[in-house]
N, C-alpha and C positions, 0 to 999 in steps of 0.2 A: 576309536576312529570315528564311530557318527556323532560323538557330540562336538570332535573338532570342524566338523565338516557341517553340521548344525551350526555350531557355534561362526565358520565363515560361511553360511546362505546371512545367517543375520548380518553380519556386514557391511555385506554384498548390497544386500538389501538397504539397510542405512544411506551407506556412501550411494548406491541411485538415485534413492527420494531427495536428499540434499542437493547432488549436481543437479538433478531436472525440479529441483524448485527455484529455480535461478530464470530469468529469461533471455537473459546472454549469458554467455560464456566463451573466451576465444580454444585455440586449438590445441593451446599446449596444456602439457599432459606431467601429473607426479605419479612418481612410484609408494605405495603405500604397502609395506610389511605388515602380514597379518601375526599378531603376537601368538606366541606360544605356537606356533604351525610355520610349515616347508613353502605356503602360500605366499606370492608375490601380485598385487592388483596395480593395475594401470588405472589410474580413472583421470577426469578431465580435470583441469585446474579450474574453478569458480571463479569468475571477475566480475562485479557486478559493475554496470556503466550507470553512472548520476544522469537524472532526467533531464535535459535542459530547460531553463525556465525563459522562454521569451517572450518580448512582444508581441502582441500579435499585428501581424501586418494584414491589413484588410483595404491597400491602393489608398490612393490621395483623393479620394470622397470625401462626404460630411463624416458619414463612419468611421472613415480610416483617420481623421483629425481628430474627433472626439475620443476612439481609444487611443487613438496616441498621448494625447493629454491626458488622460485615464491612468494610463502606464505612468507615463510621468509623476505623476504625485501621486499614488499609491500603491502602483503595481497591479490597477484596477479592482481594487478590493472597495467594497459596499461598505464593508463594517468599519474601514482604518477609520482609527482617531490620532492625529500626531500629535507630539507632545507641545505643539502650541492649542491645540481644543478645535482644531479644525477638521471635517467631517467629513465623509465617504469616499465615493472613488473620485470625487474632482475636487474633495479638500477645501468646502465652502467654508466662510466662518459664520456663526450666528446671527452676526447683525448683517449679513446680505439674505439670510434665509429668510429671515421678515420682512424683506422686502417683498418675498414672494408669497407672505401668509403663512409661510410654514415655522411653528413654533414647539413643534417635538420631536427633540431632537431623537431620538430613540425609533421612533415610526420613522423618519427621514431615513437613520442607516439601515431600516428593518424592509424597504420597499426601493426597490431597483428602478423601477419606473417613475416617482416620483425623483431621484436622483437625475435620470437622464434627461426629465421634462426641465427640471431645475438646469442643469447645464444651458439646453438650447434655448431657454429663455432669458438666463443671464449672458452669453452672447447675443441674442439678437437685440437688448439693452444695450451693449457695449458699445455694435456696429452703429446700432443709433445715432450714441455719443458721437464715435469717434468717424461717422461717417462722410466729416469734409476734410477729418484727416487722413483718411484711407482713401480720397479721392485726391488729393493733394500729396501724398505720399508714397503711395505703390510705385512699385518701378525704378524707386530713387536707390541712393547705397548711402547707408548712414553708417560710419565708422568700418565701414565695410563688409559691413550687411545691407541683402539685396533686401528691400520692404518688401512685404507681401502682407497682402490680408488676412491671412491665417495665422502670419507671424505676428499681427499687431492685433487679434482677437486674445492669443496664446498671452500675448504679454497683458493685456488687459484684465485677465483671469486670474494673473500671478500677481500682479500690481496696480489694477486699477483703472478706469479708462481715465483718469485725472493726471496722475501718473504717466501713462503712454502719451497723451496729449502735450505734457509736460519736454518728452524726449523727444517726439516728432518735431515738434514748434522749433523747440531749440537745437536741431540737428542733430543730435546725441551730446547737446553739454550738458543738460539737464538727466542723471542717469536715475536711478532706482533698484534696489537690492533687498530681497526679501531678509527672513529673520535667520534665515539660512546660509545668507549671502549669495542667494541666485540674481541674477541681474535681468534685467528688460533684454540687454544684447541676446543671451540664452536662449531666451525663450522665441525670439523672431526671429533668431537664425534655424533653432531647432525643427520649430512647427511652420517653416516658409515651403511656399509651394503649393498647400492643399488646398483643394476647392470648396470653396466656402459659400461659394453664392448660392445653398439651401437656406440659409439664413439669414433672415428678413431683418432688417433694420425697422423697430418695434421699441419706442419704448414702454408700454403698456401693454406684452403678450397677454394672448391667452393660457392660463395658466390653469 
């Protein structure tokens, strides 16, 4: 009799540490027979709930545009390298990083802050560029998209301000589609509305 009763404390004990190593669980409940013994245990059912993974929404600031386009191409990861050889969390390619001096690519995904200085420098180049088309352009509906500055920063990131300029000029008959087949539309419908005017039209930041 005490080793069956030995034998369910360790059970007992088992089935505890398991339920309460869980951090949810809902209410409903199994019956669990304990072998060889008259013992019947109720214990709770385990359901473990998946974390959700989201964007992070930080309002329509400078912040809140730069992790948005963050999220966008790589889920905000520092380290991504996509299978075209494009780099960090805003997915630069090589030949615009030298544009900025920067030529290791390794130190580039290895430093966070040189990644975000990179971002808002290569916007404030873009705004530069595209700055009589973003004066000429805002407020307009190209294919039925509303223009906005943020949406024609976002596309210039993705394609180019040569490219944006290309689509603005020509109303939207001029289009462009990454290697992905993302388009110009995508990206100035997606990133429209955020406020941008922290970002100085510069084509020569400091860097």
């Amino acid at each position: 009799m005490k080793k069956r009763i030995a034998k369910f404390a360790v059970i007992v004990t088992i089935l505890y540490l398991v339920t309460t190593g869980f951090s949810s669980w809902n209410k409903n409940t199994v019956i669990y027979n304990v072998p060889n013994t008259n013992f019947v245990v109720t214990v709770p059912k385990v359901i473990e709930e998946p974390k959700p993974f989201n964007a992070p929404f930080v309002g329509k600031s400078y912040i809140g545009f730069k992790e948005a386009v963050g999220f966008a191409e790589s889920r905000g990861d520092y380290d991504k390298i996509n299978t075209l050889g494009y780099l960090g969390k805003y997915q630069f390619g090589r030949t615009t990083l030298k544009q900025f001096n920067i030529h290791n690519s390794k130190k580039f995904l290895n430093d966070p802050k040189l990644q975000e200085n990179a971002f808002l420098a290569l916007c404030s180049v873009n705004k530069w560029i595209l700055k009589k088309d973003i004066k000429r352009s805002v407020g307009k509906r190209i294919n039925g998209i509303k223009i906005t500055e943020s949406g024609i920063l976002a596309a210039a990131h993705l394609a180019g301000a040569g490219s944006v300029q290309k689509f603005l000029r020509s109303n939207g008959e001029i289009g462009f589609e990454d290697a992905y087949g993302t388009p110009i539309e995508y990206y100035m419908k997606k990133f429209a509305g955020y406020d941008t005017s922290f970002i100085e039209a510069n084509l020569k930041p400091a860097f």
